[in-house]
C-alpha positions in Angstrom: -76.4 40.7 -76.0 -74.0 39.6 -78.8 -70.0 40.0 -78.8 -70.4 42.5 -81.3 -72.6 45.7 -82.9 -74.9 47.6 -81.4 -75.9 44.7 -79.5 -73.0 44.3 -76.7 -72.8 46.0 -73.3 -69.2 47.0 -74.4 -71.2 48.9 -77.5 -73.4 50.6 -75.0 -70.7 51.5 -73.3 -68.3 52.7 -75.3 -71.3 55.0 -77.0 -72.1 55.9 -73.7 -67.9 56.8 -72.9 -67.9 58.9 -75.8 -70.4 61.3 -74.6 -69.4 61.6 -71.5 -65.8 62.4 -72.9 -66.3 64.0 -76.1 -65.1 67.8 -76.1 -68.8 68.8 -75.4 -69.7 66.0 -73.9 -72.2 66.0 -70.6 -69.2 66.0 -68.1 -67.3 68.8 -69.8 -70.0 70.8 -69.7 -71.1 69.9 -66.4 -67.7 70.9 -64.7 -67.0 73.6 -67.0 -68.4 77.0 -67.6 -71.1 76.2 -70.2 -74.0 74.0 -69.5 -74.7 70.6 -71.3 -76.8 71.5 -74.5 -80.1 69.8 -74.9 -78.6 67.4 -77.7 -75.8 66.2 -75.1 -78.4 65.6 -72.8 -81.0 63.9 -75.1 -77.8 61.4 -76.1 -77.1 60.4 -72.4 -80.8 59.7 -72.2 -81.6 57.9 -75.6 -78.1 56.0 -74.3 -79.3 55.0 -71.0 -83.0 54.4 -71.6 -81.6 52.2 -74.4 -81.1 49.0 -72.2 -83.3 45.8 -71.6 -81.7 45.7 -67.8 -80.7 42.3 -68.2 -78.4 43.0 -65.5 -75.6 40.8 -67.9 -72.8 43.5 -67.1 -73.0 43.6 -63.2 -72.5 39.7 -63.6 -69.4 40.3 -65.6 -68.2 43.4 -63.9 -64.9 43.1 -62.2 -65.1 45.0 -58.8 -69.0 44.1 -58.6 -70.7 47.3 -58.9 -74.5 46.5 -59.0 -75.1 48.4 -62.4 -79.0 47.6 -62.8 -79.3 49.8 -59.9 -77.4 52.3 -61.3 -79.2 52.3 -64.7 -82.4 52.1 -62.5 -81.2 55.5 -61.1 -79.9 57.6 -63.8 -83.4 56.6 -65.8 -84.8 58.2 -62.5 -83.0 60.9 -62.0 -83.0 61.7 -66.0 -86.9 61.9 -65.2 -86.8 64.7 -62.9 -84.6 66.8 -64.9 -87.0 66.4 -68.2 -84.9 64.8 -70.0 -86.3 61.4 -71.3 -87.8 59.5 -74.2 -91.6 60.7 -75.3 -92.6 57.5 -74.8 -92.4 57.8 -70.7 -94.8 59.9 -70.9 -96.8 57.1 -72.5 -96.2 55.0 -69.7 -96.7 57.3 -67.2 -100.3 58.4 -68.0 -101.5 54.6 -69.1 -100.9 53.2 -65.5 -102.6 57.1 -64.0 -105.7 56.5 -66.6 -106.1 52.5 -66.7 -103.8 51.2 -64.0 -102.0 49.0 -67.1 -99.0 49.6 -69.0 -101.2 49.4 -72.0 -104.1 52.0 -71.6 -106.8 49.1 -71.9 -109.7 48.8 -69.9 -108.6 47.5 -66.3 -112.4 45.5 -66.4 -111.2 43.2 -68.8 -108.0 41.9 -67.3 -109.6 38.9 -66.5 -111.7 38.0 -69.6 -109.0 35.7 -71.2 -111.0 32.9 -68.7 -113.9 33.3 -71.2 -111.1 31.8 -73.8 -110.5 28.3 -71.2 -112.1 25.1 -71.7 -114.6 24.4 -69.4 -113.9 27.0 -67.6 -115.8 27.5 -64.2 -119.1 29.7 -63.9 -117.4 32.1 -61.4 -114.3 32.8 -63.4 -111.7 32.1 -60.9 -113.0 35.2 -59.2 -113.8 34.2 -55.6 -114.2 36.5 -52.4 -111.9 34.5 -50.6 -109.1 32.2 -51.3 -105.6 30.5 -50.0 -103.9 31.4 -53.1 -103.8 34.4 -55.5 -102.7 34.5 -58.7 -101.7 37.7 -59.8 -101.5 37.6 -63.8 -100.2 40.6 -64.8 -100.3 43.4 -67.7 -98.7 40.9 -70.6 -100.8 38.2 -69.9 -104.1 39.9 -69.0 -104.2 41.8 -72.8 -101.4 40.2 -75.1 -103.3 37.0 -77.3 -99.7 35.8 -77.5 -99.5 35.6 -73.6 -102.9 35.2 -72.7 -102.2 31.0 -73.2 -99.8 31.3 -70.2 -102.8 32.2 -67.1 -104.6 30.0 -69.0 -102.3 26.9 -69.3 -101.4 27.8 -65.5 -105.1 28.2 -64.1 -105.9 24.7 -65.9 -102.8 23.1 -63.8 -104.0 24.7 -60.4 -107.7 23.2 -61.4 -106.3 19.6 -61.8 -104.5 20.2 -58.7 -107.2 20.9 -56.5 -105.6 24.1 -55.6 -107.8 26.9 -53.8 -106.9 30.2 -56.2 -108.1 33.4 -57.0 -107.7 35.9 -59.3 -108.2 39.8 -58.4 -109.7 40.6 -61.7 -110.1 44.2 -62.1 -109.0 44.9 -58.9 -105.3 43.9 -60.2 -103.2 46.6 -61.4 -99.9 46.5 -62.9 -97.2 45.5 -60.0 -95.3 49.0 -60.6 -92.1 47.4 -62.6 -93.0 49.4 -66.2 -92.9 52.7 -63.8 -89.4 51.2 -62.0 -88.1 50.9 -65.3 -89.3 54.7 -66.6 -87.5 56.0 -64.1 -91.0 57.1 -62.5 -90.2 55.6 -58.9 -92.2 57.9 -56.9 -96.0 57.0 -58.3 -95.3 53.2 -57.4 -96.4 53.5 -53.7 -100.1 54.0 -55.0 -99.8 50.5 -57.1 -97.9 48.8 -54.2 -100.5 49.7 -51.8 -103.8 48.9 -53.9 -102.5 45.8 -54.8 -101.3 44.8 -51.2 -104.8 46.1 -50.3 -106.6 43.5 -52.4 -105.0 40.6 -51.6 -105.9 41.3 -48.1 -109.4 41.1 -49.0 -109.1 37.9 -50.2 -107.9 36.2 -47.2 -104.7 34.6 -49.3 -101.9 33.8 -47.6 -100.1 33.5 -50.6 -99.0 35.2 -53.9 -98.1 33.1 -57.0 -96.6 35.5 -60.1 -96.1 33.8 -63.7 -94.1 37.1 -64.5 -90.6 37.4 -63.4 -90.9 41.1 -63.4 -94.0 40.9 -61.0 -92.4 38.6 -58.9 -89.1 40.6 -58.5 -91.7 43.7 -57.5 -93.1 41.6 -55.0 -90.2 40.5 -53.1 -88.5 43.9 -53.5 -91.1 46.1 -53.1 -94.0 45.0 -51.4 -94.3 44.3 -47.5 -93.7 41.2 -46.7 -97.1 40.2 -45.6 -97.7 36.8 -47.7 -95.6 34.4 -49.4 -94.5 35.3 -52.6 -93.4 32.5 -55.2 -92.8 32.7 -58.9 -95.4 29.7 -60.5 -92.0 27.5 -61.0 -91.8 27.4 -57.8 -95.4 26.6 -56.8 -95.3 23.9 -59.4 -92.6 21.9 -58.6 -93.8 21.7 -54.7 -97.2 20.4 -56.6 -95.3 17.9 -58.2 -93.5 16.5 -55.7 -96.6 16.4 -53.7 -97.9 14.1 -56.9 -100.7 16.5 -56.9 -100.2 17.1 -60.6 -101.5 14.3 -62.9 -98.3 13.9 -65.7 -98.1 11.8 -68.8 -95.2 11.4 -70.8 -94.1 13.6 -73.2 -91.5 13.1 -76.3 -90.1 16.4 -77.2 -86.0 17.9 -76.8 -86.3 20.9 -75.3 -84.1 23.8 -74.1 -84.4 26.3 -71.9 -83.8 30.1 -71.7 -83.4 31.7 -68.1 -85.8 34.8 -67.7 -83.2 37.9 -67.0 -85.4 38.4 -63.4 -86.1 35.6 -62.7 -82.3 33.9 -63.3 -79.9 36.8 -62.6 -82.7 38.9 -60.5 -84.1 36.7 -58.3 -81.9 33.5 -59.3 -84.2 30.9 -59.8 -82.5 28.1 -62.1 -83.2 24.8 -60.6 -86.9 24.9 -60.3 -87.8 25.3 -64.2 -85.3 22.9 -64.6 -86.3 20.4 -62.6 -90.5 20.5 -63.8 -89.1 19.7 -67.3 -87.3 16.9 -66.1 -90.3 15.8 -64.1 -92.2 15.1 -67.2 -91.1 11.5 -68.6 -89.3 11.6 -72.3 -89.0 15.3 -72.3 -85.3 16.1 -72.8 -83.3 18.8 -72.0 -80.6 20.6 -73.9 -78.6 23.3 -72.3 -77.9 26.8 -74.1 -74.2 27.5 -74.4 -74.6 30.4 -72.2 -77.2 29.5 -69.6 -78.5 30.1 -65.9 -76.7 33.4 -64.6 -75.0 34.0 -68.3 -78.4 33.5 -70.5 -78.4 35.9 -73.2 -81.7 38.4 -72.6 -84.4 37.7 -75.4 -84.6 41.6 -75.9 -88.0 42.3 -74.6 -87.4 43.8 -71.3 -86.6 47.0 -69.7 -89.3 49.1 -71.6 -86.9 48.7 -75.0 -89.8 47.8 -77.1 -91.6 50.9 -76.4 -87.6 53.1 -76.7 -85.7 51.2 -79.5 -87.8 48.3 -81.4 -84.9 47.5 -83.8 -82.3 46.7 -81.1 -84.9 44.8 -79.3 -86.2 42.8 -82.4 -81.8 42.7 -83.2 -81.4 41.1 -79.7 -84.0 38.6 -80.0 -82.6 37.3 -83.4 -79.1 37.2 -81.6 -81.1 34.9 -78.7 -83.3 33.1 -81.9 -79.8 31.9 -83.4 -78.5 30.4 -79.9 -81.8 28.5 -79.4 -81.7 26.8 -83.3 -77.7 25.8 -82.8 -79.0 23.2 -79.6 -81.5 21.3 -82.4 -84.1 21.5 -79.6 -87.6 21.3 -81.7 -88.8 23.9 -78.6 -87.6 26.4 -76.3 -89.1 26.9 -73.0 -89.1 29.8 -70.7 -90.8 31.0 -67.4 -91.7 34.7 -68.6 -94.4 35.9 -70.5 -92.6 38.9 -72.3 -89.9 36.5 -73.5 -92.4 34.2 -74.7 -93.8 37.3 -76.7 -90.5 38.5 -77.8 -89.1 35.0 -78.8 -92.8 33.8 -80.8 -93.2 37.0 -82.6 -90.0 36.8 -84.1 -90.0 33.4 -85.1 -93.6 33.9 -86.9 -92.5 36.8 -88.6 -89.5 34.9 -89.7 -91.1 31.4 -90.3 -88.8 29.5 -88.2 -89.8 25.9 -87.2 -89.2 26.4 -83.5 -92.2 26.3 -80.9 -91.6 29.0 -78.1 -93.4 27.5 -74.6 -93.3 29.3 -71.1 -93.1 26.2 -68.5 -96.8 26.6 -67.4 -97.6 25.5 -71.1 -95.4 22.6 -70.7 -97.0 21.4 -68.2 -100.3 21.9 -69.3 -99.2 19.9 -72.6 -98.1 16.7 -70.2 -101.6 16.9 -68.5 -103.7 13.9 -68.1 -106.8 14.3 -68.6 
């Protein structure tokens, strides 16, 4: 995050140094003759649950240790011992109860269609189809996010493009449990999910949601083709399948953290913004691999709500010194994260994922 506070990695760090250190600190006590105390042990875990996983500090780390697999596995490992957060036990019995991070009812994931206009009689719910779009916990319940399947549905419509959704028979692609440290109940989510798409006949899987698209290519047998809807847009494009007008807006853009450092996808937002005539693009200072995180990932709304709002101020201020009039992004979380604080702080900045870009420079 920022160079300074309780925002940096070198914050974290240190804070996470001095426990380890400290006279009865966790690794004194470990190697010595008295065990760790609960309160050294509920510091290590606050500590290392308090993290977006940006995965920032394995870009900048010297001898290349891949530290978002590390955090990954102390979160996990902190899990079995019982030592973690209340809230992952939140997380963990949502996704047993409703198969969403959120506890709502896994029925409605697909009513934000009712919301489209003109939106077709069968809801985008076929029994067979060449494309699925999975949509995914943030955009299935959040009103904030619910414009992104929207805008994107609407763009595969224009483009003649034979999609489904799973509806109910989505659940959540397993990150939130990756993320809680709760590694061993994602098998059951991997395999319904991989299970429904087989029903449908797809041969391919297109994911708005950075996080759900790093699951898929990580996680899930490779069975289909997996691309993140940047990707699938920009092939439409250039196949002049979607209808563009121009567009006269300055723009700049913010690099998901899994979708740019995870999965490094930078040139395909890129280039559907420069696709669309009179649209101009201002770079971030720190961009592509470097982006500053917007503060909503890694289950850090649910553990520490300050740093994460903090964060997203520290991101809020980069975005204003460019004088763009909008900011896009290709993630529905930092969509959330970057519009709610800019309402609650009445900043004239307009916060766009790239689907809703798109969607704007429709003709219709």
């Amino acid at each position: 995050a920022s160079k300074e506070g309780e925002l940096s990695a070198l914050y974290r760090m240190k804070g996470l140094k001095e426990i380890l250190k400290s006279r009865t600190g966790l690794f004194r006590r470990l190697l010595g003759k008295k065990a760790p105390t609960e309160k050294a042990w509920k510091a290590y875990s606050d500590t290392v649950f308090r993290c977006t996983l940006c995965g920032n500090c394995q870009e900048v780390c010297p001898v290349g240790i891949r530290l978002k697999e590390l955090w990954l596995s102390l979160r996990q490992d902190l899990v079995h011992s019982r030592f973690f957060p209340e809230k992952i036990d939140m997380i963990r019995d949502n996704l047993e109860e409703s198969h969403n991070v959120f506890a709502e009812d896994n029925e409605e994931r697909a009513d934000w269609v009712e919301d489209m206009r003109d939106a077709p009689d069968h809801g985008f719910l076929k029994d067979q189809a060449e494309v699925v779009y999975f949509t995914g916990c943030v955009a299935s319940y959040f009103p904030l996010a619910q414009k992104i399947p929207m805008a994107f549905a609407e763009i595969l419509e224009a483009s003649k493009v034979d999609f489904t959704l799973l509806g109910e028979e989505e659940w959540c692609c397993g990150f939130p449990l990756l993320g809680a440290g709760l590694k061993e109940m994602l098998h059951v989510f991997v395999e319904h999910n991989v299970d429904a798409v087989r029903e449908k006949g797809a041969t391919r899987v297109i994911l708005a949601c950075p996080s759900c698209y790093q699951m898929w290519r990580e996680h899930y047998p490779p069975e289909v083709e997996i691309s993140h809807a940047s990707q699938f847009l920009i092939e439409l494009v250039k196949k002049d399948q979607v209808p563009l007008r121009d567009l006269e807006l300055t723009v700049t853009y913010h690099d998901p953290c899994d979708l740019g450092r995870g999965a490094r996808v930078f040139d395909e937002p890129r280039a559907l913004i420069r696709a669309i005539s009179g649209v101009r693009l201002v770079e971030l200072p720190r961009n592509r691999e470097m982006c500053r995180c917007c503060g909503g990932g890694g289950n850090l709304e649910m553990i520490d709500p300050k740093l994460s709002l903090e964060i997203t101020k520290e991101k809020i201020d980069e975005v204003l010194s460019t004088g763009a009039q909008a900011v896009i992004t290709s993630c529905q979380q930092c969509v959330r994260a970057m519009t709610t604080y800019v309402r609650r702080n009445k900043i004239p900045l307009e916060v766009l994922d790239i689907t809703e870009l798109l969607q704007r420079a429709l003709k219709r």
